[in-house]
C-alpha positions in Angstrom: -21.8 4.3 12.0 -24.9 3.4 10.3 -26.3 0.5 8.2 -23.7 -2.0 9.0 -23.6 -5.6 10.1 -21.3 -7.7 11.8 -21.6 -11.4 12.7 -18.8 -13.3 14.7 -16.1 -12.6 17.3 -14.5 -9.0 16.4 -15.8 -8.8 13.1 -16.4 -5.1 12.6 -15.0 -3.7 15.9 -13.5 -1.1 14.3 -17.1 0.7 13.7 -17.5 0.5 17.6 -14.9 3.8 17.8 -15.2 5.0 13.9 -19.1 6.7 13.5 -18.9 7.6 10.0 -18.5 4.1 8.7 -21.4 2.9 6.8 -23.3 -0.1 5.1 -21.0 -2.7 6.1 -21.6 -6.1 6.5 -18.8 -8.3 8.0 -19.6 -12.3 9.0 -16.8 -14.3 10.7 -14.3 -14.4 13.3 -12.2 -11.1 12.9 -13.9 -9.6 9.3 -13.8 -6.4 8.3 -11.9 -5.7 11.9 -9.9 -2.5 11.4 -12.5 -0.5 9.3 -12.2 3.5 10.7 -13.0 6.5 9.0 -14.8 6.1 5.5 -14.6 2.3 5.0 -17.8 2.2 3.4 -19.9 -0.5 2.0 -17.5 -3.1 2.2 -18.8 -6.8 2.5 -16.6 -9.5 4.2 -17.5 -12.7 4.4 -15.0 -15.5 6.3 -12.9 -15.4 8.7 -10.3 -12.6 8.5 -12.0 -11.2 5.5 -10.8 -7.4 4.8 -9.0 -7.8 8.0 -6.7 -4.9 7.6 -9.2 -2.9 5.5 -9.2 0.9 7.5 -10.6 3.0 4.8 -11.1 1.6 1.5 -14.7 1.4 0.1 -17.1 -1.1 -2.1 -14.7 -4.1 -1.4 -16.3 -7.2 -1.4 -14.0 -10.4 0.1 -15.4 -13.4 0.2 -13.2 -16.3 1.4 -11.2 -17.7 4.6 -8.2 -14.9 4.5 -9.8 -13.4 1.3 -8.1 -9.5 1.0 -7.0 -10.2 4.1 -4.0 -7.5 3.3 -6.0 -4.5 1.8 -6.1 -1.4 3.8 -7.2 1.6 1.6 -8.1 -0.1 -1.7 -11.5 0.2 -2.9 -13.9 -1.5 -5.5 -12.1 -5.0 -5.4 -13.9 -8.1 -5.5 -12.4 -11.3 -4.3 -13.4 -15.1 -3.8 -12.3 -18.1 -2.8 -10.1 -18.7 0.6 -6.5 -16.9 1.0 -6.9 -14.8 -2.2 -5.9 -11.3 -2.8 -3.0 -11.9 -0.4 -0.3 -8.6 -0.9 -2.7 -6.1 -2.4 -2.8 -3.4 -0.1 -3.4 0.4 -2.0 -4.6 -1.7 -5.2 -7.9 -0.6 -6.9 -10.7 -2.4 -9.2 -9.2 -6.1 -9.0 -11.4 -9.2 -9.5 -10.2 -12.5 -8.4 -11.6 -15.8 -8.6 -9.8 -18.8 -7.2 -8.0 -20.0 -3.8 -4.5 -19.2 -2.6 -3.9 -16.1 -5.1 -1.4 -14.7 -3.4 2.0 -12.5 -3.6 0.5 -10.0 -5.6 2.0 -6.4 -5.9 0.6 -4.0 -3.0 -0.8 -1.7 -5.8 -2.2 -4.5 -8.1 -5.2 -2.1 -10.2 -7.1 -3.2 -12.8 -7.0 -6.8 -13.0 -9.2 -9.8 -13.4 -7.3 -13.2 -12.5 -9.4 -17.0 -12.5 -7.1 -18.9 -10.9 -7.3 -23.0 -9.8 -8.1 -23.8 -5.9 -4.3 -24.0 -5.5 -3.7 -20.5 -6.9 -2.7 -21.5 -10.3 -3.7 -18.6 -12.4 -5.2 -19.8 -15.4 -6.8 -16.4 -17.0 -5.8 -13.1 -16.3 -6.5 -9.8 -17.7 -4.4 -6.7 -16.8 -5.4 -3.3 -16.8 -4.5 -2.7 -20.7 -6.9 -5.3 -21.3 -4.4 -7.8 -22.4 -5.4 -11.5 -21.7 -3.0 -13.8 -21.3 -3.5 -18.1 -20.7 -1.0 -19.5 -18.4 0.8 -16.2 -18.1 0.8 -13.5 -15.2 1.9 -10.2 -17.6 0.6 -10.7 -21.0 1.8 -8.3 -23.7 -0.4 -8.2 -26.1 -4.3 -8.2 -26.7 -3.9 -12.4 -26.5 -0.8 -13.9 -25.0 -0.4 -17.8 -24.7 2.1 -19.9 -22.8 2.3 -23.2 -22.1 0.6 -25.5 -24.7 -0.8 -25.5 -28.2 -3.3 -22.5 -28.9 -5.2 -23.3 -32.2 -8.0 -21.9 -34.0 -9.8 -23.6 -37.5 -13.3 -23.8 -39.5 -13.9 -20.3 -39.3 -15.5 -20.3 -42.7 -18.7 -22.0 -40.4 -18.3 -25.3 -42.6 -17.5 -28.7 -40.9 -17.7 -28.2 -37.5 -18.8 -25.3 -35.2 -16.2 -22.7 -35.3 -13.7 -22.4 -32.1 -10.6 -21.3 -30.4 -9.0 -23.7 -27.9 -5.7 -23.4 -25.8 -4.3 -26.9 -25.1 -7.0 -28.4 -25.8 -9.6 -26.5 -23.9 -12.5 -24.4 -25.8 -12.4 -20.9 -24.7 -14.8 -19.4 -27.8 -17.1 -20.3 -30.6 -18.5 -18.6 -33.6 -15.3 -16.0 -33.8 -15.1 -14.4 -37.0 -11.3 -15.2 -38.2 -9.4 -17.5 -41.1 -7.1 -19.4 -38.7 -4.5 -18.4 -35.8 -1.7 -21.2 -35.0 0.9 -21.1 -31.8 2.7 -23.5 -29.9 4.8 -22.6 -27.1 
């Protein structure tokens, strides 16, 4: 192949038999190791990064473990250690956060935040939905888990603002007032 880069005990040894792989880069003990024909730019960064990653193209894994599961999936972005874990076929993911894991092997679409411990705080599926505290939201905002309240929208008093539980996700949204508690 051409264009690639691989730093650390088999990291990228797949290229060695595969010589249309290209612009790869793959740092840390066993990244990017089973890329054959037409894993293309791909970046892996930890150790067992894209491990299982054979042909799938513009992933980038960042993160102990991160995508460690992913074989042909392409254009998936993860980071943070262990995250990503079950996604194997899935396509246009983003994940932020540690220990996401026990995802569907064909997970498309979707944006997750999750905590260090894999809490997923924020997701937004492939409809676009965006739920708080929930995995499958099912409708443009879905809330679980606390208070969700919105007020001064008029822009008296105080700046306007959405929170959920307490936490300030927006300001300056043009609406009269949204209430939930769940």
């Amino acid at each position: 192949g051409n264009y690639n880069t691989a730093l650390g005990t088999n990291a990228l040894t797949g290229v060695i038999t595969a010589s249309d792989i290209s612009s790869n880069t793959a740092i840390g003990f066993q990244a990017l190791t089973a890329a054959i024909t037409g894993a293309d730019d791909n970046t892996a960064v930890g150790y067992n990064a894209l491990l299982a990653n054979t042909t799938g193209n513009n992933n980038t894994a960042i993160g102990l473990s991160a995508f460690k599961d992913v074989t042909t999936g392409s254009r998936n972005t993860a980071v943070g250690h262990k995250t990503g874990w079950g996604i194997t076929t899935g396509n246009n993911n983003t994940i932020l956060g540690g220990n996401v894991n026990g995802l569907s092997p064909t997970l498309s679409g979707y944006i997750i935040i999750a905590a260090g411990d894999g809490t997923q705080r924020i997701v937004v599926d492939n409809s676009g939905n965006l739920g708080v505290g929930i995995f499958s939201p099912v409708s443009k905002i879905d809330a679980t888990g606390g208070t969700v309240t919105a007020d001064n929208w008029n822009g008296t008093g105080s700046t306007p603002r959405l929170s959920f539980g307490g936490i300030q996700v927006a300001e300056k949204i043009n609406v009269n007032k949204i209430s939930y508690a769940g």
